[in-house]
GUROFI-921925 format. One record per residue (C-alpha): residue in three letters; x, y, z; residue number from 1. Coordinates in nm, 3 decimals, m for minus. Example, Ala and Ser with C-alpha at 12.3 -4.5 7.8 and 13.67 -1.06 7.14 Angstrom:
<bati resn="ALA" u="1.230" v="m0.450" w="0.780" resi="1"/>
<bati resn="SER" u="1.367" v="m0.106" w="0.714" resi="2"/>
//
This chain:
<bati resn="UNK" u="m1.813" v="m0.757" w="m1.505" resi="1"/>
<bati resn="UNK" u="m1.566" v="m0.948" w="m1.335" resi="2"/>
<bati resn="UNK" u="m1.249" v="m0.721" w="m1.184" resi="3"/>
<bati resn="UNK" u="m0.901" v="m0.775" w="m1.110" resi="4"/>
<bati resn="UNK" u="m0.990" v="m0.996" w="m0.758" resi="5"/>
<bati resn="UNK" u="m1.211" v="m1.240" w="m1.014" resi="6"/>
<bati resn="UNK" u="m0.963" v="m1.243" w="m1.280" resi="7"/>
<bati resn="UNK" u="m0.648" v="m1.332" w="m1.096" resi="8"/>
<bati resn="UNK" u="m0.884" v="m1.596" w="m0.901" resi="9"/>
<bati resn="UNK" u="m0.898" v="m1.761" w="m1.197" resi="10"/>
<bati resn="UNK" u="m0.567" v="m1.672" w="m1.336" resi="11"/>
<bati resn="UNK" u="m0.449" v="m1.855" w="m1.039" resi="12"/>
<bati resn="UNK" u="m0.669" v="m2.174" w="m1.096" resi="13"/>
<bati resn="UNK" u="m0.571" v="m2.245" w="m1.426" resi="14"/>
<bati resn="UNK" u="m0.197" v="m2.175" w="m1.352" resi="15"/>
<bati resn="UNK" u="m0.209" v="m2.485" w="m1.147" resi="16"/>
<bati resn="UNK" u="m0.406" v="m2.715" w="m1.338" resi="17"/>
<bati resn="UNK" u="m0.296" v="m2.604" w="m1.770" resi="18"/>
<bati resn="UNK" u="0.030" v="m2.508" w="m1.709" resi="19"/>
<bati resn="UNK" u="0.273" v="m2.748" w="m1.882" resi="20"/>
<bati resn="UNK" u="m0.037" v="m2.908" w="m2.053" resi="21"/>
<bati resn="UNK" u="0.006" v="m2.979" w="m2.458" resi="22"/>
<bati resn="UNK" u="m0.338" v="m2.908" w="m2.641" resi="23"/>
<bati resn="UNK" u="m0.462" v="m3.179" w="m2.832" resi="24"/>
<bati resn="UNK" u="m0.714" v="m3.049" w="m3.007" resi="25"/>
<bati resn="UNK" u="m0.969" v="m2.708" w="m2.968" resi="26"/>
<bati resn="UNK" u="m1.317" v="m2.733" w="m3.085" resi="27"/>
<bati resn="UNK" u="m1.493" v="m2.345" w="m3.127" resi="28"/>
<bati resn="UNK" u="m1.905" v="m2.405" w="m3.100" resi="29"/>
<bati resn="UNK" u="m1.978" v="m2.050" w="m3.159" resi="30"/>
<bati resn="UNK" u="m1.744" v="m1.820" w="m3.384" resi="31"/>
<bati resn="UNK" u="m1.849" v="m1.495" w="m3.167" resi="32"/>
<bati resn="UNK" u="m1.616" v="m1.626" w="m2.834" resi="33"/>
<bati resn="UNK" u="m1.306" v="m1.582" w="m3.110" resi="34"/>
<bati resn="UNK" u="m1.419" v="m1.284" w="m3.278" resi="35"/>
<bati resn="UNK" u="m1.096" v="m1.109" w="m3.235" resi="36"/>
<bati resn="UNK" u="m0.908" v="m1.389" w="m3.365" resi="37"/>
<bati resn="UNK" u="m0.963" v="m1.197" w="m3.700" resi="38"/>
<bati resn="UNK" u="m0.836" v="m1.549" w="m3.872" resi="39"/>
<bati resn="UNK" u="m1.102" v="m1.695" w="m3.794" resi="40"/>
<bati resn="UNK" u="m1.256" v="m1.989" w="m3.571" resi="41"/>
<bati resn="UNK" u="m1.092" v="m2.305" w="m3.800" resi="42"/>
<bati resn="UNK" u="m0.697" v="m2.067" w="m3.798" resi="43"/>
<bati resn="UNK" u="m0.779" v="m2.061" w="m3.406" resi="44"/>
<bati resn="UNK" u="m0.804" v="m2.430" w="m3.409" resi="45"/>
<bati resn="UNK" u="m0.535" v="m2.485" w="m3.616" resi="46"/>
<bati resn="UNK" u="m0.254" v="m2.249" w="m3.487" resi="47"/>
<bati resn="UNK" u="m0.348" v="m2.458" w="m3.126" resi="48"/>
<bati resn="UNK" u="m0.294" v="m2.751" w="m3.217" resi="49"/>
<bati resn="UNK" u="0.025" v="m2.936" w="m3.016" resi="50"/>
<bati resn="UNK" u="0.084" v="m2.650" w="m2.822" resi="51"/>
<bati resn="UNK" u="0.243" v="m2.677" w="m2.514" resi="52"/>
<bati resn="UNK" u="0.097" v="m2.397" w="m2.224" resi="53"/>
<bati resn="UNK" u="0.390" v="m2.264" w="m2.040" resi="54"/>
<bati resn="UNK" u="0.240" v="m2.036" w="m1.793" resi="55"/>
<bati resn="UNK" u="m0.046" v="m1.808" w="m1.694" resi="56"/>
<bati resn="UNK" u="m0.044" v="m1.405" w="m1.667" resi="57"/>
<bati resn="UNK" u="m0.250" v="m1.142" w="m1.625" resi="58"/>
<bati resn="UNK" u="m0.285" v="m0.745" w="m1.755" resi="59"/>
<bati resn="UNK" u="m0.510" v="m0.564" w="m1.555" resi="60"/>
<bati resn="UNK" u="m0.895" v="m0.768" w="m1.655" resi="61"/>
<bati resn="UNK" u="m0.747" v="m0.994" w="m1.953" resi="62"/>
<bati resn="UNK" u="m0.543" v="m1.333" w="m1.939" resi="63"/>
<bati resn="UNK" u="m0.296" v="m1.470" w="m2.169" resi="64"/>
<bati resn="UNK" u="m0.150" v="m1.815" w="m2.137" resi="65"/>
<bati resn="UNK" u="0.208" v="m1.806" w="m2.316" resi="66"/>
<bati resn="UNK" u="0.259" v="m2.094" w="m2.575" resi="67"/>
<bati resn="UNK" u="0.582" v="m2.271" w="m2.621" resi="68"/>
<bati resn="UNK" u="0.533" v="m2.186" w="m3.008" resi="69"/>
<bati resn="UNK" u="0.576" v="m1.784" w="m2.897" resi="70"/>
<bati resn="UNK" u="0.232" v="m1.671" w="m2.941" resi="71"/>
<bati resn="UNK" u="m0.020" v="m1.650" w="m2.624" resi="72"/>
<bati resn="UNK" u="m0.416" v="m1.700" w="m2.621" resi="73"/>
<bati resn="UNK" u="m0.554" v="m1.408" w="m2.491" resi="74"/>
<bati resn="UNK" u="m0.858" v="m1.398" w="m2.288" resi="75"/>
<bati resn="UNK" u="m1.110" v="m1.146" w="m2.148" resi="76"/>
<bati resn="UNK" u="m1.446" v="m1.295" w="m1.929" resi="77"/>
<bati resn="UNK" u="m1.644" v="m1.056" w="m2.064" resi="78"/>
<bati resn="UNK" u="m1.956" v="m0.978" w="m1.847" resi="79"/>
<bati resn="UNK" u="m2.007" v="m1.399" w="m1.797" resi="80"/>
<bati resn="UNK" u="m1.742" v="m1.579" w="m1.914" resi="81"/>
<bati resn="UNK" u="m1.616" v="m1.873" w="m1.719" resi="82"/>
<bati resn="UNK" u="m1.285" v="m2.088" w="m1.805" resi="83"/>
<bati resn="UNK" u="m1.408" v="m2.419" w="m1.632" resi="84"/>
<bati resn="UNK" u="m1.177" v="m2.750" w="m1.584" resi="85"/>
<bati resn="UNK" u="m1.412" v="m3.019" w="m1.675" resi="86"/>
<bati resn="UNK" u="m1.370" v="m3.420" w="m1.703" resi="87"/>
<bati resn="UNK" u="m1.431" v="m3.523" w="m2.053" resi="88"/>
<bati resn="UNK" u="m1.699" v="m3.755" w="m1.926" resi="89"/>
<bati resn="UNK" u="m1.872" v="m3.405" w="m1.779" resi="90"/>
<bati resn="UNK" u="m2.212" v="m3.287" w="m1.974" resi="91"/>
<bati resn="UNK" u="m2.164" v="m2.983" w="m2.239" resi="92"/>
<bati resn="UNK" u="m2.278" v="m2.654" w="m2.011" resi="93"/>
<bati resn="UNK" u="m2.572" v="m2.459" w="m2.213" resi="94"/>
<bati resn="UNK" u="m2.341" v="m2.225" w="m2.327" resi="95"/>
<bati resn="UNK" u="m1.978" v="m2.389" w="m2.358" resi="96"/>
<bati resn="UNK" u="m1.843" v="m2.160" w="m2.655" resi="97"/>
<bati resn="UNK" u="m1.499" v="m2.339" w="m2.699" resi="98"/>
<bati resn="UNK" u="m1.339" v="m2.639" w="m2.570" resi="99"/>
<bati resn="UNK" u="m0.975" v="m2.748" w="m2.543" resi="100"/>
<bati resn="UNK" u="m0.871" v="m3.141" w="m2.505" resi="101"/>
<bati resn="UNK" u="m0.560" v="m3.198" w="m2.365" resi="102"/>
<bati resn="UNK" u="m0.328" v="m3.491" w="m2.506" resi="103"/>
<bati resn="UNK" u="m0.300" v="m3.616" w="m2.159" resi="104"/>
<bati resn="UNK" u="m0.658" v="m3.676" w="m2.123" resi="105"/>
<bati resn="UNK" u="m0.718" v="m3.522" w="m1.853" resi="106"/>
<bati resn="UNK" u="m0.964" v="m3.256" w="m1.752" resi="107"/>
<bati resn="UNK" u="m1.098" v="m3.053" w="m2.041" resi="108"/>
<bati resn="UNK" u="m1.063" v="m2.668" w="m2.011" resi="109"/>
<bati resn="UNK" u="m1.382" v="m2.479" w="m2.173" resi="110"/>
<bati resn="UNK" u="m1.520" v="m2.158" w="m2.204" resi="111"/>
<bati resn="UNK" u="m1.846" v="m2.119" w="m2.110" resi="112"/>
<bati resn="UNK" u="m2.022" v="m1.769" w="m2.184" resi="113"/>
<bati resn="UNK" u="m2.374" v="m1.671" w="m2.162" resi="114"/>
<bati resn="UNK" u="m2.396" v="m1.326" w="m2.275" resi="115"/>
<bati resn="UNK" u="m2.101" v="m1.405" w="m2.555" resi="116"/>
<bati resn="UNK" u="m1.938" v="m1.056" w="m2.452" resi="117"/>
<bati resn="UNK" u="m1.603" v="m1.230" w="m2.384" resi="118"/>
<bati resn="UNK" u="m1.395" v="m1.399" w="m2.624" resi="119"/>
<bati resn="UNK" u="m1.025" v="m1.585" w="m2.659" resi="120"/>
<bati resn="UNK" u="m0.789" v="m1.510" w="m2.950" resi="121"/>
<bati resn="UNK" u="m0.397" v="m1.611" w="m3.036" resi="122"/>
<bati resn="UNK" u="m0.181" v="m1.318" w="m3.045" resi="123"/>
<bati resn="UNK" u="0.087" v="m1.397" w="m3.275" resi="124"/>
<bati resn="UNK" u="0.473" v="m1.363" w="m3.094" resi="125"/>
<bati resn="UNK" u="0.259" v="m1.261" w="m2.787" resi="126"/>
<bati resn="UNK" u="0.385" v="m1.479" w="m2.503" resi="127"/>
<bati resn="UNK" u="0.602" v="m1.245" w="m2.334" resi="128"/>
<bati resn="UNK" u="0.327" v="m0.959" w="m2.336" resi="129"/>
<bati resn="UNK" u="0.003" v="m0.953" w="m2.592" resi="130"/>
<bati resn="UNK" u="0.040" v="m0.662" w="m2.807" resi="131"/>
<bati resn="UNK" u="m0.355" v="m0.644" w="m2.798" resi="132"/>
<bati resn="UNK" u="m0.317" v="m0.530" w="m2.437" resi="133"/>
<bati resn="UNK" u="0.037" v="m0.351" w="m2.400" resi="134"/>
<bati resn="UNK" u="m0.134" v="m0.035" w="m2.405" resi="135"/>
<bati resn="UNK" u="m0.338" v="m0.135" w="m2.081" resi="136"/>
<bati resn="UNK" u="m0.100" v="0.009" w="m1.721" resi="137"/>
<bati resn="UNK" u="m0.007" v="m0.204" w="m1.496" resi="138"/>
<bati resn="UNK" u="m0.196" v="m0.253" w="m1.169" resi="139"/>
<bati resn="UNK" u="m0.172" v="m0.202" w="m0.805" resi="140"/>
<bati resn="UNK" u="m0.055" v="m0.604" w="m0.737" resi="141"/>
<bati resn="UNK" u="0.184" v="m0.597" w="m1.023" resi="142"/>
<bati resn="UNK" u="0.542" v="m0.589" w="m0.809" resi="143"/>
<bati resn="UNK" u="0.669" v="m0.382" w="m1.068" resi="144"/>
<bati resn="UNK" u="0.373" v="m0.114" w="m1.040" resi="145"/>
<bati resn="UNK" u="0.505" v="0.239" w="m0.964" resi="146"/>
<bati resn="UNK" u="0.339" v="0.415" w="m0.662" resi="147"/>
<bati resn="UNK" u="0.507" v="0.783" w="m0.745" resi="148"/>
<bati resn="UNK" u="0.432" v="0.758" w="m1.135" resi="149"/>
<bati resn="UNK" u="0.100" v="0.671" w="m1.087" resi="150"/>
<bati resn="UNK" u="0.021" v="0.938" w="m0.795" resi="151"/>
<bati resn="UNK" u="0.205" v="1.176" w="m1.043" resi="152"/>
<bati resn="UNK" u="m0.044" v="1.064" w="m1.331" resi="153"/>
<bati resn="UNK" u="m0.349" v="1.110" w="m1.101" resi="154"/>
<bati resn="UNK" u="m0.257" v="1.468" w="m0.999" resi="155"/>
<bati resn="UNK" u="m0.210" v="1.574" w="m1.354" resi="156"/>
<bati resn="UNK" u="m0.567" v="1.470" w="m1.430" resi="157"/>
<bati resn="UNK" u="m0.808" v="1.697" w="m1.449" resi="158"/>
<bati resn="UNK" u="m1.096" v="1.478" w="m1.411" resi="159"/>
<bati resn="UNK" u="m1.317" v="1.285" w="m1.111" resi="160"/>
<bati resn="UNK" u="m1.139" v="1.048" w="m0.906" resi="161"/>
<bati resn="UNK" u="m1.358" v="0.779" w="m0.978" resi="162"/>
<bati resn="UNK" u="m1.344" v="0.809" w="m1.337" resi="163"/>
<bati resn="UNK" u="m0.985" v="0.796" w="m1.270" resi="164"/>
<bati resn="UNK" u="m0.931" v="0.484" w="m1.082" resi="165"/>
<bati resn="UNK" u="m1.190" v="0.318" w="m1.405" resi="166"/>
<bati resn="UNK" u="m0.909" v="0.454" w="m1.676" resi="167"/>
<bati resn="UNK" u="m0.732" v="0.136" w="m1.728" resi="168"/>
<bati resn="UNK" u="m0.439" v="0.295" w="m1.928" resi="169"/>
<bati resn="UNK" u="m0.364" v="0.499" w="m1.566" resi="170"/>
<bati resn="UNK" u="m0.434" v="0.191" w="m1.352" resi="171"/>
<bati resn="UNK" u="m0.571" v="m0.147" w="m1.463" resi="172"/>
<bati resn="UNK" u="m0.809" v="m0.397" w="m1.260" resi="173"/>
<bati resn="UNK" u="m1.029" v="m0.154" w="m1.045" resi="174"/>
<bati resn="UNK" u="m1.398" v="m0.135" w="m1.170" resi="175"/>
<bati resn="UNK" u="m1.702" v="m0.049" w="m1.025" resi="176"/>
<bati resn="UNK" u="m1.732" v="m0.249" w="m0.717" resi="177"/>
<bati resn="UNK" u="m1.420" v="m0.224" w="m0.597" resi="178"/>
<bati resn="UNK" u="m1.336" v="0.170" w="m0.677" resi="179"/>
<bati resn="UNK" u="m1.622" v="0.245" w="m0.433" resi="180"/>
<bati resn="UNK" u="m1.481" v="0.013" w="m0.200" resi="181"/>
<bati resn="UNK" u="m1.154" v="0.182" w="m0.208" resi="182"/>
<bati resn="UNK" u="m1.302" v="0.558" w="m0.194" resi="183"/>
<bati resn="UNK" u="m1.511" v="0.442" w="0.121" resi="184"/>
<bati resn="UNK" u="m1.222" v="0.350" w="0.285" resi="185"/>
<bati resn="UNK" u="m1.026" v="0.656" w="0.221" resi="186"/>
<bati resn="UNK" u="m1.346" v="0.855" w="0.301" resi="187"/>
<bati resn="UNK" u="m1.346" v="1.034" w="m0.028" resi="188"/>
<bati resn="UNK" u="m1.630" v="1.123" w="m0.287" resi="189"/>
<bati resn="UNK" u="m1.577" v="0.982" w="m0.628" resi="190"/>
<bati resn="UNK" u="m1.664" v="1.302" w="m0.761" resi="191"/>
<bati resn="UNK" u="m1.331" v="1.461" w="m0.602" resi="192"/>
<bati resn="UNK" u="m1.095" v="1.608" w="m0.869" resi="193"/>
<bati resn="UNK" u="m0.807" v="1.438" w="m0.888" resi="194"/>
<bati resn="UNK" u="m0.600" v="1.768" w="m0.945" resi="195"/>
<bati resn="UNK" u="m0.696" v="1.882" w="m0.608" resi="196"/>
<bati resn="UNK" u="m0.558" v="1.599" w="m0.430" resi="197"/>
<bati resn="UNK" u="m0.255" v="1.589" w="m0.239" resi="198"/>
<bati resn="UNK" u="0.011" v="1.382" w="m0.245" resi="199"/>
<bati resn="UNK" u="m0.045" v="1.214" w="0.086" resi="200"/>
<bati resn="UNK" u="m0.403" v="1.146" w="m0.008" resi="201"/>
<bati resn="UNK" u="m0.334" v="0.981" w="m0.359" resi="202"/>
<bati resn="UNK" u="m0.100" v="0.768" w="m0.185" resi="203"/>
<bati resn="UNK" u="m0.329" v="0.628" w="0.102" resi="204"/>
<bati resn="UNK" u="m0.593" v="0.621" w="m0.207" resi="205"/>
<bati resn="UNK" u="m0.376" v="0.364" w="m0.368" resi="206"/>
<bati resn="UNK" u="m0.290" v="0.183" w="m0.047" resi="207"/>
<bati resn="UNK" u="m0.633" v="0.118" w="0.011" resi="208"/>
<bati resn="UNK" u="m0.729" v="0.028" w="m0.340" resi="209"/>
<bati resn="UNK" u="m0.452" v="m0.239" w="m0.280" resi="210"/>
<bati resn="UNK" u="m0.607" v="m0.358" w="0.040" resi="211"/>
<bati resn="UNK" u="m0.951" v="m0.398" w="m0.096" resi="212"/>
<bati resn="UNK" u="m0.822" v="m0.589" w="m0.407" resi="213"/>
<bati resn="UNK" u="m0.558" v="m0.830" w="m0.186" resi="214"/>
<bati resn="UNK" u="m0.855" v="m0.934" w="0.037" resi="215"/>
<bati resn="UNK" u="m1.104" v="m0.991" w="m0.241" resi="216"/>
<bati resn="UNK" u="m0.829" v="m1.245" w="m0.388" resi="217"/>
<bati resn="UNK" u="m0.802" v="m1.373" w="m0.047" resi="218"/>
<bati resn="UNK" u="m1.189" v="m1.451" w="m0.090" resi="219"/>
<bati resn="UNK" u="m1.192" v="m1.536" w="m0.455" resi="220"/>
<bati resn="UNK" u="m1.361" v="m1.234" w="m0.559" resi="221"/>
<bati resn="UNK" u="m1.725" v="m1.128" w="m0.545" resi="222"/>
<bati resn="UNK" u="m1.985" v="m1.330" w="m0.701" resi="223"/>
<bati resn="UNK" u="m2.318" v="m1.145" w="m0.700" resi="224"/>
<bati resn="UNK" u="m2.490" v="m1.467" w="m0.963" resi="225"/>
<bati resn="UNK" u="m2.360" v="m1.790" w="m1.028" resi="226"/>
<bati resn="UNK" u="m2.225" v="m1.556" w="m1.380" resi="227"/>
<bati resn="UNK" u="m1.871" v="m1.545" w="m1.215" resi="228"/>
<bati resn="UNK" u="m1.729" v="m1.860" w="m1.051" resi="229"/>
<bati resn="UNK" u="m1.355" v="m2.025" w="m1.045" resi="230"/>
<bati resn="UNK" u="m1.202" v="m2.283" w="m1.276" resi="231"/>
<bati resn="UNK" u="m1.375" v="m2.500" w="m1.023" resi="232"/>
<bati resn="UNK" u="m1.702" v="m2.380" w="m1.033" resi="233"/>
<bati resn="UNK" u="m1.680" v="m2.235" w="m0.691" resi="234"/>
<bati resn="UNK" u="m1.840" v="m1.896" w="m0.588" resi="235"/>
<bati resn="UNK" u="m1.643" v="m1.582" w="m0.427" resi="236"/>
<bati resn="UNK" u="m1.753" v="m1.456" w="m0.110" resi="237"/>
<bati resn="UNK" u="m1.603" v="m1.073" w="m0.073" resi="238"/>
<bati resn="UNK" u="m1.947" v="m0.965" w="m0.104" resi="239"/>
<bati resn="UNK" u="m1.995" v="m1.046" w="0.270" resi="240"/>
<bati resn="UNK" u="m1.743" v="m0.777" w="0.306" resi="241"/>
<bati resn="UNK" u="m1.875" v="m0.492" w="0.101" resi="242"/>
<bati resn="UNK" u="m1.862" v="m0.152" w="0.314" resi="243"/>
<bati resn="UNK" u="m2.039" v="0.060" w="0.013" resi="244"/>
<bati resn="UNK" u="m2.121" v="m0.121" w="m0.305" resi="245"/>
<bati resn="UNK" u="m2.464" v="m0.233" w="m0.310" resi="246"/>
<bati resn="UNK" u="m2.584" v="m0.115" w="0.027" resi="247"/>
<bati resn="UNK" u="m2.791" v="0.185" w="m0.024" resi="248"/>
<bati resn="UNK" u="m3.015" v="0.259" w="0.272" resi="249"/>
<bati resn="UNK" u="m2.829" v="0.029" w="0.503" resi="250"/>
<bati resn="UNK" u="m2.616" v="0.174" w="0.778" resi="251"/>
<bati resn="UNK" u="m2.275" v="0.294" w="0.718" resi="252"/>
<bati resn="UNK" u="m1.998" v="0.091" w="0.901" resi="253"/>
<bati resn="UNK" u="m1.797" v="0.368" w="1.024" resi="254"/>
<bati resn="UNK" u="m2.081" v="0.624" w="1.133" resi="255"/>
<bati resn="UNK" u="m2.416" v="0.469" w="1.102" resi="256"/>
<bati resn="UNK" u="m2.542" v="0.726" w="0.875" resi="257"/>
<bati resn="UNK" u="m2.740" v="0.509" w="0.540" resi="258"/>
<bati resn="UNK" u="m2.570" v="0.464" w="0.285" resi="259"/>
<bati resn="UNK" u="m2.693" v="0.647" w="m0.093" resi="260"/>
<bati resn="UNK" u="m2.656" v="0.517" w="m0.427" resi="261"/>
<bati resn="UNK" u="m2.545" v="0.785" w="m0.711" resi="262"/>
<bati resn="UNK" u="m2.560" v="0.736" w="m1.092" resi="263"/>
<bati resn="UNK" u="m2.260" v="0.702" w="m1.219" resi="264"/>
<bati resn="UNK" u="m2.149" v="0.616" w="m1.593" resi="265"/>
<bati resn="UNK" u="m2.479" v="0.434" w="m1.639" resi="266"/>
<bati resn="UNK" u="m2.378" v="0.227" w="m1.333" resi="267"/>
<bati resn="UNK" u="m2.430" v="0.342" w="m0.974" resi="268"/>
<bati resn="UNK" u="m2.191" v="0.485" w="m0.705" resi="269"/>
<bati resn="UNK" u="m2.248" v="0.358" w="m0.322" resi="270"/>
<bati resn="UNK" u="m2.081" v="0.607" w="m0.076" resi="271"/>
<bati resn="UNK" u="m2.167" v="0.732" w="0.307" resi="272"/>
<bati resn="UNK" u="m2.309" v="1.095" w="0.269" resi="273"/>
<bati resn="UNK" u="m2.100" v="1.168" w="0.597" resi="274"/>
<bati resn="UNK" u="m1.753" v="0.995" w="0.561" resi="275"/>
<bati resn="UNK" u="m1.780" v="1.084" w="0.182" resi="276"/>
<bati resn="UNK" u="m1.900" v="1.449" w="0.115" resi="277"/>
<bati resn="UNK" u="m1.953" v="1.566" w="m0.223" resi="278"/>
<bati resn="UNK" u="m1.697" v="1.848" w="m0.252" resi="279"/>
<bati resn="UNK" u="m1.828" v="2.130" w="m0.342" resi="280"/>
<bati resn="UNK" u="m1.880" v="2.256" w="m0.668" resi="281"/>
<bati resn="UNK" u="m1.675" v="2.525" w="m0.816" resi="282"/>
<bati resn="UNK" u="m1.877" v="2.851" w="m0.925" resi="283"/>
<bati resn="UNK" u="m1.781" v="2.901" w="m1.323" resi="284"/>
<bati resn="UNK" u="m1.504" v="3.170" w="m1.404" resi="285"/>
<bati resn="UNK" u="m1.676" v="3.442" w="m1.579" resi="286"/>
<bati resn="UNK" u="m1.482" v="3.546" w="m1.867" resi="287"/>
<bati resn="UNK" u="m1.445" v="3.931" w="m1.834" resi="288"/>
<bati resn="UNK" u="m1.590" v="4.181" w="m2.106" resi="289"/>
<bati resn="UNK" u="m1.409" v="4.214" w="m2.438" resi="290"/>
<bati resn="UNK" u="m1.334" v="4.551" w="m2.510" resi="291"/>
<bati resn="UNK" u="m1.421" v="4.618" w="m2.873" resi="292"/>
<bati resn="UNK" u="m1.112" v="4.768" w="m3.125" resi="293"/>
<bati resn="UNK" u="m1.246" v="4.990" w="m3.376" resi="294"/>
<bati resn="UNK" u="m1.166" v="4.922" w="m3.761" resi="295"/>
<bati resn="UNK" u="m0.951" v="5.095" w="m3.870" resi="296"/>
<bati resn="UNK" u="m1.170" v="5.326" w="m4.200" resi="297"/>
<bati resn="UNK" u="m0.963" v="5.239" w="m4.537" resi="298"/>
<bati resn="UNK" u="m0.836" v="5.606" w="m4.676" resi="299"/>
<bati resn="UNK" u="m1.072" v="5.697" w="m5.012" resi="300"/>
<bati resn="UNK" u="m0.847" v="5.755" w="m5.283" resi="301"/>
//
């Protein structure tokens, strides 16, 4: 599933080529890529229609593109979604799932989704933030992210540091690929509690989260298939730079010891059994012995 490096790749393409665009018309081919437009595929249409794009933004995974009407379409890419700028004149892609015609007539925007696990919708006054995804935090890139409240929020957890960095309400954008990325860097297990780290060490945690994500943007993300590709079409290329994910068996980059692969979440975990060991596991507190209080015998009367 695409992450926050794909996302804003993306985010960043259409900012330059649909912003200030007014939308002719929309045509939806298949009614599951606006399921959560609970209106319904023709409303979708409709509510689009003459609308101006005034901008591009991102929340963690999801895009919205602000509307001069007030509302935003909201966007997620799913596990193979692609938003593609396409000249009219351009064959239909097996699986375009929505199309929007601008009334400049110039290149078409569509969504193309294989596995139909994405979808668009209008949220209704959204423009300045989607209430469909004000509940997701902010992330690491954000300039208005807070390093000390979200160090504060990982301490308090009681839970793996992995699982952590996946909970987008404590940080949004990090998923599989580039949490182990991060944790390989800061030589840390993903199994780590996240109440036993210190301060110092959730803080050069984030920083490196932030480095892996800022050079995967730099690259345009990590394209594993031709699933995840730019508004262009174009393929990332982080993956040349992957220290952990994916590389089980090969050396590690720091100490040459192979690298393993861990289930995780029904996903897998890459890490160096060296830089990264598992921390050990805590022996269970053994409640003590309750002493037994004697009833008390009811008098006979």
């Amino acid at each position: 599933m695409p992450e926050l490096p794909e996302v804003e790749t993306v985010r960043q393409g259409l900012a330059q080529w649909v912003t200030g665009r007014r939308i002719a018309s929309t045509e939806v081919r298949h009614p599951r890529a606006v399921r959560r437009h609970l209106p319904g595929p023709a409303h979708f249409a409709d509510v689009l229609a003459g609308r101006t794009v005034r901008d591009v933004r991102r929340r963690g995974k999801y895009l919205w593109l602000p509307l001069d009407s007030g509302d935003a379409i909201v966007g997620h890419l799913g596990m193979s979604g692609q938003l593609l700028l396409q000249p009219a004149t351009a064959a239909d892609e097996l699986h375009l799932r929505v199309r929007f015609r601008f009334a400049d007539d110039g290149p078409e925007l569509r969504f193309v989704d294989q596995r139909t696990f994405g979808g668009l919708s209008v949220s209704a006054g959204g423009a300045e933030l989607p209430s469909e995804i004000a509940h997701i935090a902010r992330d690491p890139m954000d300039p208005e992210f807070s390093d000390d409240a979200f160090v504060a929020a990982l301490r308090r957890r009681r839970t793996e540091v992995k699982r952590a960095l996946l909970d987008q309400t404590l940080v949004s954008g990090v998923g599989n690929i580039y949490a182990d990325e991060a944790l390989w860097r800061a030589g840390l297990h993903g199994a780590r509690p996240t109440d036993a780290l210190t301060r110092p060490a959730a803080l050069r945690l984030l920083g490196h989260v932030r480095d892996v994500l800022g050079e995967a943007i730099s690259e345009g993300g990590t394209s594993f298939d031709a699933l995840y590709v730019d508004v262009n079409g174009n393929s990332g290329y982080f993956d040349r730079a992957l220290n952990a994910y994916g590389r089980e068996g090969e050396p590690c980059r720091r100490c040459g010891t192979p690298l393993r692969r861990e289930a995780f979440m029904n996903r897998s975990s890459y890490s160096c059994p060296r830089c990264q060991p598992r921390p050990r596991t805590a022996a269970p507190r053994t409640a003590a012995p309750r002493t037994a209080t004697p009833r008390a015998t009811p008098p006979r009367g």
